[in-house]
Each structure stands twice: as structure tokens, then as C-alpha cells.
Backbone as a chain_set.jsonl record, in Angstrom:
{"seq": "XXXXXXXXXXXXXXXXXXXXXXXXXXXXXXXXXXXXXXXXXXXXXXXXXXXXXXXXXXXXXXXXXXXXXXXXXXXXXXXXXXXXXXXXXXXXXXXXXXXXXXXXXXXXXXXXXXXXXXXXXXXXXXXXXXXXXXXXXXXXXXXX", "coords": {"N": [[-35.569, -144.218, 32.722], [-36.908, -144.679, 34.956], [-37.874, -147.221, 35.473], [-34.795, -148.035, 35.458], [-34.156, -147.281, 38.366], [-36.09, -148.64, 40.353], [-35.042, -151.106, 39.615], [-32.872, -150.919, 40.311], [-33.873, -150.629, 43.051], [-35.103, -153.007, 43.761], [-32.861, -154.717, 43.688], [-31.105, -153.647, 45.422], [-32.743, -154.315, 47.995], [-33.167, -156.777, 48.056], [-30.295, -157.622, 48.53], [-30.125, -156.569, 50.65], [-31.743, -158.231, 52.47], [-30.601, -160.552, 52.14], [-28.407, -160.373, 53.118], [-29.472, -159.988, 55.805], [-31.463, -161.548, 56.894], [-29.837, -164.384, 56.975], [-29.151, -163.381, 59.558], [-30.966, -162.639, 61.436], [-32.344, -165.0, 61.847], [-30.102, -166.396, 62.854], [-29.491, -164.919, 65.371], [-32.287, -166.131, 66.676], [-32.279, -168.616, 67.081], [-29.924, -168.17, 68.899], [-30.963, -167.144, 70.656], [-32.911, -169.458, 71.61], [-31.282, -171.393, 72.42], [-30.083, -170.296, 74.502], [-32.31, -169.738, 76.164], [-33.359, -172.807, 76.318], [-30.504, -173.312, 78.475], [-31.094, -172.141, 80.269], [-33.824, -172.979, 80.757], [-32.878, -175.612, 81.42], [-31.3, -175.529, 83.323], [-32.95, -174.342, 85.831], [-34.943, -176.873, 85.572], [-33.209, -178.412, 86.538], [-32.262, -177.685, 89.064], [-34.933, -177.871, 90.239], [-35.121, -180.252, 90.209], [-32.847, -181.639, 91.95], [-34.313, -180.393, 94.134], [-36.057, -181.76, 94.561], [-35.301, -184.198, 95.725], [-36.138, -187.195, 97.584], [-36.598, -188.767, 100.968], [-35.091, -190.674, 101.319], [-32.867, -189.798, 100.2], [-32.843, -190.172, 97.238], [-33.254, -189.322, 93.928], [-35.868, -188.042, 91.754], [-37.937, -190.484, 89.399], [-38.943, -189.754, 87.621], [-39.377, -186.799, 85.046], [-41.867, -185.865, 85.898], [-42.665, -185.813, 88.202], [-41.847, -183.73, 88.949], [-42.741, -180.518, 90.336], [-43.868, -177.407, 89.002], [-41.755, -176.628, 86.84], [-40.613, -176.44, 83.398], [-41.682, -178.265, 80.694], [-41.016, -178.696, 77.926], [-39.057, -178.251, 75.225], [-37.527, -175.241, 73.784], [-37.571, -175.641, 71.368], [-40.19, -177.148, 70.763], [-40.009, -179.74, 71.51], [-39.874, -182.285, 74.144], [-38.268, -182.34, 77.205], [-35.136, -184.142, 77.934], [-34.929, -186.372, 80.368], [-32.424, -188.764, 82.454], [-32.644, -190.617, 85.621], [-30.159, -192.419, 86.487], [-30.127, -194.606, 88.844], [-32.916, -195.368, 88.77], [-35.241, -197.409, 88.505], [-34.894, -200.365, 86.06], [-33.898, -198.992, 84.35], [-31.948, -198.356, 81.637], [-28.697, -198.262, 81.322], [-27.013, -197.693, 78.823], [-28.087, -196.07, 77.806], [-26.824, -193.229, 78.692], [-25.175, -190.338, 78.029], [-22.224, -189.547, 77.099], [-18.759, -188.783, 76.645], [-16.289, -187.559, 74.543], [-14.587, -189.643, 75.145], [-16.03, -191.535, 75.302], [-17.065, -191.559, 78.577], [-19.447, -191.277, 81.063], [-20.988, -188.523, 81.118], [-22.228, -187.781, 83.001], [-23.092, -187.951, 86.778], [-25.26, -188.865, 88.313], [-27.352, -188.287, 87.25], [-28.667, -187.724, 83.803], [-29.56, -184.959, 82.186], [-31.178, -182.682, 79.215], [-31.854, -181.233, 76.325], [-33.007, -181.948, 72.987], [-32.203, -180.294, 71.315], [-32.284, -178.225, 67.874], [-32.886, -180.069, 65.878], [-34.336, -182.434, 66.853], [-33.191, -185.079, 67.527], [-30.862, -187.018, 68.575], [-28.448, -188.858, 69.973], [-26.388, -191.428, 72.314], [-23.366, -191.002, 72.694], [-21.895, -187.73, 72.583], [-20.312, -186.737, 70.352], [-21.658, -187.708, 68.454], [-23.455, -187.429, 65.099], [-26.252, -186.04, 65.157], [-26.134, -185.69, 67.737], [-24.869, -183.555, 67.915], [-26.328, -180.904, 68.363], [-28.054, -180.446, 70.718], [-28.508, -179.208, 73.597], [-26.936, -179.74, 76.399], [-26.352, -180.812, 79.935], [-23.438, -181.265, 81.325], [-20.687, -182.5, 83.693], [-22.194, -183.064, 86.019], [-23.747, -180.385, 86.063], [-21.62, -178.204, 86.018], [-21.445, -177.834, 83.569], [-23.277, -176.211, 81.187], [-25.005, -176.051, 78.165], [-24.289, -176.031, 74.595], [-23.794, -179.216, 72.862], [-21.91, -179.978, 71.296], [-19.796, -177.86, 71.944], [-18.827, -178.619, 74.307]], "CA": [[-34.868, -143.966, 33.957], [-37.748, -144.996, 36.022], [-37.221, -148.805, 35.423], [-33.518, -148.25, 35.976], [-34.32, -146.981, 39.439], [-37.186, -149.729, 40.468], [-34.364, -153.21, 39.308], [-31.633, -151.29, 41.59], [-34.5, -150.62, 44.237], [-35.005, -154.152, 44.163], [-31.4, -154.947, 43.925], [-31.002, -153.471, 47.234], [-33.495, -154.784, 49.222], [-32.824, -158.281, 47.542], [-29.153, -157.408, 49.079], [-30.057, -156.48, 52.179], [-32.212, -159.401, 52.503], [-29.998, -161.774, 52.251], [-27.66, -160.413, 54.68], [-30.323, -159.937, 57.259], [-32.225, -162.966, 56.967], [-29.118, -165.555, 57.957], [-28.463, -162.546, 61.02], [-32.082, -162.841, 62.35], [-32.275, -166.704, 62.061], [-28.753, -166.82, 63.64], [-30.209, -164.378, 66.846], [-33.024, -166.809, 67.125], [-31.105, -169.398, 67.611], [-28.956, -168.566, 70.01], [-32.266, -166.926, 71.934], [-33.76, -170.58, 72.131], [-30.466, -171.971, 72.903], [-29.922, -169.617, 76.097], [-33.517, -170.121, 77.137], [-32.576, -173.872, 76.635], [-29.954, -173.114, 79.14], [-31.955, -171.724, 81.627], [-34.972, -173.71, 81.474], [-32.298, -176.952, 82.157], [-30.931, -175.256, 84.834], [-34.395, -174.322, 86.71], [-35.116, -178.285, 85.606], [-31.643, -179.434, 87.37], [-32.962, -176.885, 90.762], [-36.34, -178.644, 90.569], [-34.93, -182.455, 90.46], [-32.402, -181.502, 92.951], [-35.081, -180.24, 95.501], [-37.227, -183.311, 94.613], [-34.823, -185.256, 96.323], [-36.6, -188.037, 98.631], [-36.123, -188.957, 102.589], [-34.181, -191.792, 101.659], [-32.337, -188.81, 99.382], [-33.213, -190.845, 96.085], [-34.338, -188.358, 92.804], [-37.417, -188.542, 91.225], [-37.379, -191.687, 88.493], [-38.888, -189.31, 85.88], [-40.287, -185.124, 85.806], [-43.386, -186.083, 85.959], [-43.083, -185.67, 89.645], [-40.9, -182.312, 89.354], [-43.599, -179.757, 90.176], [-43.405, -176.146, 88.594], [-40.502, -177.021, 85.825], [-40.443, -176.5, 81.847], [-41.761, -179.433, 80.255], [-40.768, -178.402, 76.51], [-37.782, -177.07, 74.926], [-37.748, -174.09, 73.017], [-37.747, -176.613, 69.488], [-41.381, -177.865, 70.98], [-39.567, -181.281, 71.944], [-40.12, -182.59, 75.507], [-37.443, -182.235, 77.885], [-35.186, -185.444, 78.75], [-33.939, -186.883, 81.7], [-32.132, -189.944, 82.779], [-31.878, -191.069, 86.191], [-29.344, -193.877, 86.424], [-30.502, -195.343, 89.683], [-34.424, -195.409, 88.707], [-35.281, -199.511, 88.12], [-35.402, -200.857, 84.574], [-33.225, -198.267, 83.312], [-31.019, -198.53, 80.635], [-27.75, -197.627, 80.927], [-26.476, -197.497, 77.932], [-28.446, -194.397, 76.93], [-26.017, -192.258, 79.195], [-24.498, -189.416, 77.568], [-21.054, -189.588, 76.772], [-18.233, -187.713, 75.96], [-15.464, -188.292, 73.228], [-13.791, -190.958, 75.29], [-17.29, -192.893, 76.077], [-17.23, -191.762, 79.789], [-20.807, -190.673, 80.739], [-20.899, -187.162, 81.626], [-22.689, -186.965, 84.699], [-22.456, -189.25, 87.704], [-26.064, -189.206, 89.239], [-28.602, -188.235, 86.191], [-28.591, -186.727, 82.419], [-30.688, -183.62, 81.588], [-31.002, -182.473, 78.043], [-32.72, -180.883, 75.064], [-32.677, -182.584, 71.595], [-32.103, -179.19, 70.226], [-32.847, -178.114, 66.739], [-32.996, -181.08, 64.562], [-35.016, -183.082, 67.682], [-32.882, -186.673, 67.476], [-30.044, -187.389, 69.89], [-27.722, -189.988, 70.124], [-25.772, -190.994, 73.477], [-22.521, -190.047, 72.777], [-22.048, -186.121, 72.603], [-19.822, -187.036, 69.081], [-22.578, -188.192, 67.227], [-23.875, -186.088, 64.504], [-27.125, -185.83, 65.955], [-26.456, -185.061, 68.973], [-23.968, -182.295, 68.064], [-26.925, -179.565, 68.272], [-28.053, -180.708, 71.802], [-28.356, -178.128, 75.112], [-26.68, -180.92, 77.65], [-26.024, -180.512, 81.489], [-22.931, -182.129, 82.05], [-20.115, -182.54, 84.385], [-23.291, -182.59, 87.157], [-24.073, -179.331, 86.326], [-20.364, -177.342, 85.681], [-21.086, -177.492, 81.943], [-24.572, -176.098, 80.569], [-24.34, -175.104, 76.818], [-24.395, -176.887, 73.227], [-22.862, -180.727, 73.125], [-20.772, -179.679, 70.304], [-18.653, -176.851, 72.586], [-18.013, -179.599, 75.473]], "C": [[-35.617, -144.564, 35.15], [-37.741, -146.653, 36.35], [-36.189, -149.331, 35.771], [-33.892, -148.408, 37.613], [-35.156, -148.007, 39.912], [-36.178, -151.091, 40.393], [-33.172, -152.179, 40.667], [-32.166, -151.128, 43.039], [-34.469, -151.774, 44.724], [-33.667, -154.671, 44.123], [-30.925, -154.86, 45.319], [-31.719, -153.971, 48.235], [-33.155, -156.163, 49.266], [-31.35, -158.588, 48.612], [-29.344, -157.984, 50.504], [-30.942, -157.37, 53.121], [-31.582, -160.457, 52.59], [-28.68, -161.792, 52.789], [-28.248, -160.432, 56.203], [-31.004, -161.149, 57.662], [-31.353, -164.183, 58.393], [-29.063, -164.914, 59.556], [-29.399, -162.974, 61.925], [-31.907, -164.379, 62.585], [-31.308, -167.363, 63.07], [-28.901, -165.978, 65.504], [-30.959, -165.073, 67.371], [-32.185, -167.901, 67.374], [-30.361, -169.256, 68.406], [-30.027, -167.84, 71.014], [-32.36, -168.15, 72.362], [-32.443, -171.712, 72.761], [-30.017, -171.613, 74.429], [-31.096, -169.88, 76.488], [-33.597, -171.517, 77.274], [-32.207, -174.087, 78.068], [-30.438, -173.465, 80.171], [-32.774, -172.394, 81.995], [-33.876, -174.969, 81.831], [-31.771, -176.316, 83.762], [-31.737, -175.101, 86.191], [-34.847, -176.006, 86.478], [-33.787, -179.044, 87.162], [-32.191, -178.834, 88.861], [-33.825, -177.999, 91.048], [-35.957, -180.381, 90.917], [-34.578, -182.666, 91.46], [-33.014, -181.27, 94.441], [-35.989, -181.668, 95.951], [-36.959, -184.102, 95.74], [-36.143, -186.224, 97.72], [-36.327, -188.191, 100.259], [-34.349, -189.708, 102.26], [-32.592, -191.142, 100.239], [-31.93, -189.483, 97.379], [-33.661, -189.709, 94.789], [-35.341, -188.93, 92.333], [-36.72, -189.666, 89.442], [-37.761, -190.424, 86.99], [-39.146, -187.258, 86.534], [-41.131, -185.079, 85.705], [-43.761, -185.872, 87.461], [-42.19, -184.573, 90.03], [-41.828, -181.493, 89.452], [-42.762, -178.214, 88.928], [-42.341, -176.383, 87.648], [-41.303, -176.832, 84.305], [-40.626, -178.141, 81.383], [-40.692, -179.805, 78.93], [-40.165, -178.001, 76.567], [-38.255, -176.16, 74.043], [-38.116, -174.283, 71.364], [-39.224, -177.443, 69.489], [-41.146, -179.574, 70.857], [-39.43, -181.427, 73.621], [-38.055, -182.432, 76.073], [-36.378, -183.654, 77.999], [-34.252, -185.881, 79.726], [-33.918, -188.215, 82.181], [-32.026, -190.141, 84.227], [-31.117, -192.519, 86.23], [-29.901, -194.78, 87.608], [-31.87, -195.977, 89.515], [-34.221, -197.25, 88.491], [-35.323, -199.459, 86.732], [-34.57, -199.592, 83.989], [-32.449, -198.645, 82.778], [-29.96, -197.735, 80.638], [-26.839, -197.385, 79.865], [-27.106, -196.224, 77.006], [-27.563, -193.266, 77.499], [-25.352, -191.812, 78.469], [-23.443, -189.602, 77.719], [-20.314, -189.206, 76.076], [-17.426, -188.634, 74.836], [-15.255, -189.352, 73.652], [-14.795, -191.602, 75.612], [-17.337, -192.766, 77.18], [-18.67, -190.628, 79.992], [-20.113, -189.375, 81.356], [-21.105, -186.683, 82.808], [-22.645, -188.712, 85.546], [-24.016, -190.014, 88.286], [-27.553, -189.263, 88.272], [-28.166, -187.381, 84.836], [-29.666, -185.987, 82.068], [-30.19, -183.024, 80.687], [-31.619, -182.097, 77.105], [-32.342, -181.86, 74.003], [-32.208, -181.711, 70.894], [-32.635, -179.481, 68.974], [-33.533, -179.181, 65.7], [-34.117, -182.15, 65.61], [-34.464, -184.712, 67.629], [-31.425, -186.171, 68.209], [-29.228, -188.831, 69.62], [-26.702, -190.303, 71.735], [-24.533, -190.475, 73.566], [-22.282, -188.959, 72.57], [-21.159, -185.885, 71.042], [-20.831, -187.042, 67.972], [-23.075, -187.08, 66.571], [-25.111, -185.404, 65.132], [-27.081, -185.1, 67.067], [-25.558, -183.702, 69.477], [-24.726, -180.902, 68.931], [-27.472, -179.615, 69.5], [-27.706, -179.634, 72.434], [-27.953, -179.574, 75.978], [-26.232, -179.993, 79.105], [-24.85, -181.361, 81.875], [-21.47, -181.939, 83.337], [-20.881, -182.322, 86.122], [-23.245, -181.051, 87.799], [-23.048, -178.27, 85.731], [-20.407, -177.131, 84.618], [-22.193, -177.194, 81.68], [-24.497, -175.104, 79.409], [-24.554, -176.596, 75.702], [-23.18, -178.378, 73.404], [-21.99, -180.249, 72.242], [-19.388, -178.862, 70.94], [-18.22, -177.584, 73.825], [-17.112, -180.571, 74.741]], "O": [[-35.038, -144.899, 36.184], [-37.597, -147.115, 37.481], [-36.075, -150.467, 36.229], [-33.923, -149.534, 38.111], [-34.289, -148.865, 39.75], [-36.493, -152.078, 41.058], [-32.785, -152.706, 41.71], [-31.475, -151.325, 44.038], [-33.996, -151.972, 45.844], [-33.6, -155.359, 45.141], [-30.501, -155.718, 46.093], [-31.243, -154.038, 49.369], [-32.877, -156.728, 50.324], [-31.301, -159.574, 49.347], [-29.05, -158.985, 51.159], [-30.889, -157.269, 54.347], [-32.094, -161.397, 53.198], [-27.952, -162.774, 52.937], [-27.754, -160.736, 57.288], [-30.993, -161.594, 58.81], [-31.617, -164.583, 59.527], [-28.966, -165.621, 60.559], [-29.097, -163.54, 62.976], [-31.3, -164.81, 63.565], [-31.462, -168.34, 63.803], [-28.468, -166.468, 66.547], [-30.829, -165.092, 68.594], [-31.228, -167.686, 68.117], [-29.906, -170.304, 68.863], [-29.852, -168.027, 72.218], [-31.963, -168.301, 73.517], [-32.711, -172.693, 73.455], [-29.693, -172.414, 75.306], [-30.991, -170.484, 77.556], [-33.937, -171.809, 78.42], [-32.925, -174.69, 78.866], [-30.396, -174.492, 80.848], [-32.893, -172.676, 83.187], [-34.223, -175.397, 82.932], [-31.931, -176.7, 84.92], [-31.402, -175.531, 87.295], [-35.171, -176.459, 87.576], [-33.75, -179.769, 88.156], [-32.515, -179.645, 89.728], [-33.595, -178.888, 91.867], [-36.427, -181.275, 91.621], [-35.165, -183.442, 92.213], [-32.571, -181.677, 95.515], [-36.361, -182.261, 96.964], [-37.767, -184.592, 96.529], [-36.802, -185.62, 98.566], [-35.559, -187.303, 100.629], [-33.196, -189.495, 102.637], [-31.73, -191.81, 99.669], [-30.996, -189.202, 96.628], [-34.791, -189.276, 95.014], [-35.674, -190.109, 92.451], [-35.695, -189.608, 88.761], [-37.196, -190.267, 85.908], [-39.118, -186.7, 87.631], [-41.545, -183.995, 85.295], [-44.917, -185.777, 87.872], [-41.792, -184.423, 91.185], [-42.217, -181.408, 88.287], [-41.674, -178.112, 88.359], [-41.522, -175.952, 88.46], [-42.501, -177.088, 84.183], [-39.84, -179.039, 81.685], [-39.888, -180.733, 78.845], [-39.964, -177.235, 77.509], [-39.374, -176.289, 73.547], [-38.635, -173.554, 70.519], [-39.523, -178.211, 68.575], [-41.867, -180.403, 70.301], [-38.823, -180.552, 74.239], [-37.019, -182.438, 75.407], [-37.152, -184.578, 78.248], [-33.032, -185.725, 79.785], [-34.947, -188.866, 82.363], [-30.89, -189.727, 84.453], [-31.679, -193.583, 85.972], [-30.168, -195.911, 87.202], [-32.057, -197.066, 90.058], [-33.236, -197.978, 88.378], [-35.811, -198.461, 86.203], [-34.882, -199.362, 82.82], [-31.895, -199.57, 83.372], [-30.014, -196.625, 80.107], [-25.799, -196.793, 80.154], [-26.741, -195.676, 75.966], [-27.517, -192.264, 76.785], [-24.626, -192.635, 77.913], [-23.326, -190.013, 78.873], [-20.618, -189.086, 74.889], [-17.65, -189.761, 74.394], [-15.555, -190.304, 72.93], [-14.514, -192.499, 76.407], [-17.715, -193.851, 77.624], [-18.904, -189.59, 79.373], [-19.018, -189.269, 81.908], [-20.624, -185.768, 83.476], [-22.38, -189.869, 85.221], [-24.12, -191.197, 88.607], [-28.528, -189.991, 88.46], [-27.367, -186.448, 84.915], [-30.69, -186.518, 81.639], [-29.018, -182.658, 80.781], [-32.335, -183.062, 76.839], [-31.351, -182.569, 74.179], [-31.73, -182.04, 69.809], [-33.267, -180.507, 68.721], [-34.492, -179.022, 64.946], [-34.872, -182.764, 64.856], [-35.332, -185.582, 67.691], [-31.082, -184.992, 68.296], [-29.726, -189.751, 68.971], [-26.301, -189.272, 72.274], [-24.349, -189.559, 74.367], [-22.831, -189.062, 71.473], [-21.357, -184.782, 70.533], [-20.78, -186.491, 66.873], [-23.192, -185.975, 67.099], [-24.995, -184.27, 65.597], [-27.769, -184.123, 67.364], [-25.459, -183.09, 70.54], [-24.188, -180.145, 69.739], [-27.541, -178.422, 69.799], [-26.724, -178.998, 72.053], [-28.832, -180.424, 76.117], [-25.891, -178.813, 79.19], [-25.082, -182.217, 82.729], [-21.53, -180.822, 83.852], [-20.401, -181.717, 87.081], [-22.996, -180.571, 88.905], [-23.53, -177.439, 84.962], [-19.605, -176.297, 84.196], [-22.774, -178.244, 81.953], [-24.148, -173.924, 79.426], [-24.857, -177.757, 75.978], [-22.073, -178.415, 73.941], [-20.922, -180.104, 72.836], [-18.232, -179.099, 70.588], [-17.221, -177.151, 74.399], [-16.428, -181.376, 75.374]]}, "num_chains": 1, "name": "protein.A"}
């Protein structure tokens, strides 16, 4: 009887293990995705104040004081401005139809998987925290 009792002890925990597991994993995750969020949004404040005389943004955040470097996946932050020199526009974020997202700069996590692609389609870049519509949208590339 004592053996019986002991395989359905473990039976149960085994159970309840492997309903709890995906639950926690799936809480973390959407923790680091809202702190995501937030730290882009305190990023987007910080760029925005940056602004210059000649009301220009900063070319990179290397000159954003006080700001989140890292995302929550221990991948650097990234940001495009379009005006900066030598930039490349063809890294601009873009939605289904290929129109970039934002008008003036792109701010963005890599999220989970840490690779990116520019259109917001791509598999890659499904899992992505983006900032777009300059600002009106902040949340997973996949739900824009």
C-alpha cells in the first residue's frame, strides 16, 4: 500500500508540475515584456528631451543620460534615428505594407529570441517590444 501511495504522490506533483511550469514561464514573460514597455517609453521621454537647439535628436543613446541601456532579455536597446548621417535607411521598421512605422526615429527591443528583422512580418521580429506610430503603439510587433 505504501508504494501505491508514493507513484500517485509522484503522479501528482508530476501533474501539477506540468501545469504550473508553462503558467510561471508564461507570467515571466509577460513581466519582461511590460517592463520592456516601460523602459522604451522612459527611453522615448529621454530622446525626446535630448532634443538639440537646432531641435535635432541625439544620433545614438549614448548621449541619452539616465535611460535603460538593456532589455529585460540582456540585449542592448535599439534605436534608429533617420536623420543622423550615414544612416541606413533601409533598416526602418515596417509594417505589413512596407511603410516604416515611425516618422522621426525607431525604438525597440529584440525581445526573446534577440534577432530582428525590419519589417514587423518577419519571423524574427514577431517577438519584438516596438514603439511605433511615434509613440501611439508600445507593445509586441506581432499585436500591431
Amino acid at each position: 500500500m505504501t508504494l501505491l501511495e508514493l507513484m500517485l504522490a509522484t503522479m501528482l506533483v508530476g501533474v501539477l508540475a506540468a501545469i504550473g511550469i508553462p503558467s510561471y514561464q508564461n507570467a515571466i514573460l509577460r513581466t519582461r515584456i511590460e517592463r520592456a514597455r516601460t523602459e522604451l517609453m522612459d527611453i522615448r521621454s529621454g530622446v525626446l528631451a535630448s532634443r538639440g537647439p537646432d531641435f535635432k535628436l541625439p544620433a545614438t543613446l549614448d548621449s541619452v543620460p539616465n535611460i535603460p541601456r538593456i532589455d529585460p532579455w540582456g540585449h542592448p536597446y535599439a534605436y534608429l534615428y533617420f536623420n543622423a548621417p550615414g544612416v541606413n535607411r533601409g533598416g526602418m521598421r515596417k509594417d505589413r505594407n512596407l511603410v516604416p512605422i515611425n516618422s522621426e526615429f525607431d525604438l525597440y527591443s529584440d525581445g526573446k529570441d534577440g534577432e530582428t528583422r525590419p519589417p514587423l512580418t518577419a519571423k524574427p521580429s514577431q517577438d519584438d517590444i516596438v514603439i511605433a506610430r511615434d509613440g501611439a503603439f508600445v507593445g509586441v510587433a506581432e499585436d500591431f
